[in-house]
VMD Tcl script that draws the C-alpha trace (Angstrom):
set ca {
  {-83.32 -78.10 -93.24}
  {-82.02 -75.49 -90.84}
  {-84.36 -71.63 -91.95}
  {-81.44 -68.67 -91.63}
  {-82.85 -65.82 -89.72}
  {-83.62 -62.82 -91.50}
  {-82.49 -59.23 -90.63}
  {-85.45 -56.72 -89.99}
  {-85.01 -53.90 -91.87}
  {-86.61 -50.79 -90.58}
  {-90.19 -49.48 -92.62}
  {-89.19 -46.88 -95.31}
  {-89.22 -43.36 -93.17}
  {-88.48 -44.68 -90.14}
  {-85.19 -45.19 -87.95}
  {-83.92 -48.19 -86.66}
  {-83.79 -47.87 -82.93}
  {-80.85 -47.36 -80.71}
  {-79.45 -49.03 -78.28}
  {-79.86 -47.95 -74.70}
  {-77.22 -46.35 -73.03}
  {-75.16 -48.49 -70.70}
  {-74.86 -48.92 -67.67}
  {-71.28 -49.34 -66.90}
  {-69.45 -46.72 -65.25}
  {-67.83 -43.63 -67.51}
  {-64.12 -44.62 -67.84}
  {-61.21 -42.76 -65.94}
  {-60.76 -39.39 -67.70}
  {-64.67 -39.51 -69.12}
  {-67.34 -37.48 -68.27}
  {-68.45 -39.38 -65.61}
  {-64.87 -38.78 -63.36}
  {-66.61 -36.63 -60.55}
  {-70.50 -37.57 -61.15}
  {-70.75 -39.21 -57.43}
  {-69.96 -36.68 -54.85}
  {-72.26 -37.95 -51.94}
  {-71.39 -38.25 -48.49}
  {-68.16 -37.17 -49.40}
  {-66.37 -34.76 -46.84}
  {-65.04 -31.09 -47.19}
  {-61.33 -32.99 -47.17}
  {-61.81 -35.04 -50.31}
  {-63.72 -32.11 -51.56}
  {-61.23 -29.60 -52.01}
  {-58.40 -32.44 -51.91}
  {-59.87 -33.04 -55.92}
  {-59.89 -29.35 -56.44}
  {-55.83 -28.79 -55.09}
  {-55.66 -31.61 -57.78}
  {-57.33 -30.16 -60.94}
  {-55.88 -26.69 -60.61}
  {-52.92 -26.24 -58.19}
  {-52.61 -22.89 -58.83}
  {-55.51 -21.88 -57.08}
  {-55.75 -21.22 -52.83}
  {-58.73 -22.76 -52.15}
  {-58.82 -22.54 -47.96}
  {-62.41 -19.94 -48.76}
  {-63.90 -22.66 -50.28}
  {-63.06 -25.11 -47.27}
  {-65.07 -22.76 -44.91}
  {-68.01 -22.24 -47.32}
  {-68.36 -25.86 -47.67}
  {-68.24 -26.38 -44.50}
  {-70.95 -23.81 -43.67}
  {-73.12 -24.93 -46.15}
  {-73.07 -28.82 -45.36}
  {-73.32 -27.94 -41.33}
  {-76.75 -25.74 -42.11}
  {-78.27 -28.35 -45.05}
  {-77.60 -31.40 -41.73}
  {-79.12 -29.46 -39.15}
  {-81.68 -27.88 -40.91}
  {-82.97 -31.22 -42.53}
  {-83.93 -32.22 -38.79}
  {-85.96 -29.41 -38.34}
  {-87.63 -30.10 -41.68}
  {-88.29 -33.23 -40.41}
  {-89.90 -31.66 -37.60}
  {-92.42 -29.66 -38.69}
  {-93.24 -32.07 -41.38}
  {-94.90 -33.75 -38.30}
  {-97.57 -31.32 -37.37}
  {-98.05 -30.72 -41.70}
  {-95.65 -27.56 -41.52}
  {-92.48 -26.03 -43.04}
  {-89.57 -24.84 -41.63}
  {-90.63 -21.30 -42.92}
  {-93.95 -21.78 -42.29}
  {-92.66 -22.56 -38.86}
  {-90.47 -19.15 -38.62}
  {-93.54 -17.20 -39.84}
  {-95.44 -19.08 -37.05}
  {-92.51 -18.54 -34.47}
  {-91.97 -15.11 -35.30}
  {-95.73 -14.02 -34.51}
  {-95.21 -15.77 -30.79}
  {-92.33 -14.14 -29.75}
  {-93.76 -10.67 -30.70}
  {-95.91 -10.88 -27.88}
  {-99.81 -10.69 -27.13}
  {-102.00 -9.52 -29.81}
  {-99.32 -12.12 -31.45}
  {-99.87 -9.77 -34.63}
  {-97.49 -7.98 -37.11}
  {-97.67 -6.63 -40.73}
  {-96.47 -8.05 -43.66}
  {-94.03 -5.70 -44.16}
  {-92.53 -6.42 -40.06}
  {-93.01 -10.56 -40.85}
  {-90.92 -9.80 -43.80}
  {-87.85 -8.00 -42.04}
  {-88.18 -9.88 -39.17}
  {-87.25 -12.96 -41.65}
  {-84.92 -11.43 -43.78}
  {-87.51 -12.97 -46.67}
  {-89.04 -11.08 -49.83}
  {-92.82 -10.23 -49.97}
  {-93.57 -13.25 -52.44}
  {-92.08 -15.69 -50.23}
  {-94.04 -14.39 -47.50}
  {-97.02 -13.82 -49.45}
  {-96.88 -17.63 -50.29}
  {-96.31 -19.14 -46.66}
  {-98.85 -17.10 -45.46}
  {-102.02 -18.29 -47.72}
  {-100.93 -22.12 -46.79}
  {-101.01 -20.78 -42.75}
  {-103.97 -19.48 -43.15}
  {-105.71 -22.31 -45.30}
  {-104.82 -24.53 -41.92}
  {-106.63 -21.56 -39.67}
  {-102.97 -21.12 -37.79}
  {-103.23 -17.20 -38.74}
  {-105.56 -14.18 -39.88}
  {-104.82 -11.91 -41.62}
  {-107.40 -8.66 -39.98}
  {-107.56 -5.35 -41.23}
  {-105.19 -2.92 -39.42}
  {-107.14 -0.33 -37.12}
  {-105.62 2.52 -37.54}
  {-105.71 2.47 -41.10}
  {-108.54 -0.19 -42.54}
  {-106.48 -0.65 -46.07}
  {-103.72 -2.20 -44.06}
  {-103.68 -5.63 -42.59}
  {-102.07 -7.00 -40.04}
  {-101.23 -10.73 -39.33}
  {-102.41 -12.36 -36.22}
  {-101.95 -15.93 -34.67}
  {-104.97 -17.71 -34.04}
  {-105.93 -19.53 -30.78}
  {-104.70 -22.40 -32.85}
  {-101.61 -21.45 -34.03}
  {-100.55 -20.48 -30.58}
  {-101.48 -23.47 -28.92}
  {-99.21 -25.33 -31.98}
  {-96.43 -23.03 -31.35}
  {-96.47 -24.08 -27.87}
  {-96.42 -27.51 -28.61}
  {-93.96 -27.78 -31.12}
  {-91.53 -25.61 -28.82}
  {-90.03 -27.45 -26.81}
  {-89.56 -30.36 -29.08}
  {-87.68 -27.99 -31.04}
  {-85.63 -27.08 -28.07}
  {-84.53 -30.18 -27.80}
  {-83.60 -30.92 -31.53}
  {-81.48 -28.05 -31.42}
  {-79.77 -29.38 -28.04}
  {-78.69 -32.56 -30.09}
  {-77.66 -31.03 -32.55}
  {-74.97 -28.98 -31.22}
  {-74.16 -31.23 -28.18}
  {-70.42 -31.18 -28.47}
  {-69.12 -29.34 -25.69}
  {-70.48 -26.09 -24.29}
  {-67.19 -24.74 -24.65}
  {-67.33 -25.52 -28.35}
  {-70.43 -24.11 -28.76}
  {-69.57 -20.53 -27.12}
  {-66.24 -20.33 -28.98}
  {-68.71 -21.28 -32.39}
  {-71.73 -18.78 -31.52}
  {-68.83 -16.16 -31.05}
  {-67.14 -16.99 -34.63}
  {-70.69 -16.87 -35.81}
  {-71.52 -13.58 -34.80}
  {-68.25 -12.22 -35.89}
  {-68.82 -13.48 -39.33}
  {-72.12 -12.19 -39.30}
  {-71.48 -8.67 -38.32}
  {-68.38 -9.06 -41.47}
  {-71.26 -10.06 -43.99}
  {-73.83 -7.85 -42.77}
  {-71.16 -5.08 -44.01}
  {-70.77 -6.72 -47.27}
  {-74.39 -7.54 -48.45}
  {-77.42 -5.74 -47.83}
  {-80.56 -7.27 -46.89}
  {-83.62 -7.84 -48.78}
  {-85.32 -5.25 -46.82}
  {-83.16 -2.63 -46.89}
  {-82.55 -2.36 -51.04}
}
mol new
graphics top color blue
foreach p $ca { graphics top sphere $p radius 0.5 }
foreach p [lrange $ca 0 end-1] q [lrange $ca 1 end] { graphics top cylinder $p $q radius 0.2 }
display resetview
């Protein structure tokens, strides 16, 4: 005698459960069309754009993408970096900046901030984990003792130092491709530059 298999019903006052969602792919038109865009170039890019809406001249957006994928590459090797000796990269700038002021190595807040083009929270922020590590102080100012200045210690220098030329060299490889290239590049760059620095004002300036 064979027992038929009963249905469970769900408790009075509670739902039956749903079935996960699955994992095939959306189909062609779906929601899922353009979900995986990674690794993919500034061609294919604005290739799908040209196809969605024709009507639109999208040779801007070629150059912005560009820009933006060029920085996010080189600047993950310098991440890398100073992930080695337990730093940021802008802990790193805060700690580079203060080095190439020259001896006493010390600036205010207020300087560290334009120097960086960075807001007084930001700075606020990478300075309490600098100090934490003893790599700065920050020492009252002595011409006027509610001020404070921010000075490298012996510590931070002698990391600066060491990290230096590493860094150097991390830049090197990363623009190794053709010192003609690169002169014709730092010259576009500086042009653009000087265009945006007439367009948008900087943080320290408002």
């Amino acid at each position: 005698m064979t027992k038929t298999k009963k249905r469970s019903t769900p408790a009075p006052g509670k739902k039956p459960r749903k079935k996960p969602p699955s994992d095939q792919p959306a189909q062609k038109g779906g929601a899922g069309k353009h979900d995986d865009r990674a690794g993919e170039g500034v061609a294919a890019i604005i290739s799908q754009w040209k196809q969605e809406r024709p009507d639109l001249d999208f040779r801007s957006m070629s150059l912005f993408v560009a820009l933006t994928r060029s920085h996010d590459l080189a600047s993950s090797q310098v991440d890398r970096l100073a992930e080695r000796f337990g730093l940021t990269r802008g802990m790193l700038d805060v700690l580079a900046t203060l080095r190439r002021s020259g001896p006493p190595y010390s600036l205010t807040p207020k300087q560290l901030s334009a120097s960086m083009l960075l807001s007084g929270a930001g700075m606020t922020s990478r300075l309490d984990s600098l100090e934490r590590l003893n790599l700065v102080a920050r020492v009252p100012e002595p011409s006027d003792r509610r001020s404070l200045q921010i000075r490298m210690t012996r510590r931070g220098i002698s990391l600066v130092d060491k990290i230096l030329p590493e860094l150097l060299d991390t830049q090197r490889s990363l623009f190794d491709f053709g010192e003609s290239n690169a002169r014709q590049l730092l010259a576009q760059l500086k042009t653009m530059s000087e265009h945006l620095s007439g367009l948008v004002k900087a943080p320290h300036n408002k």
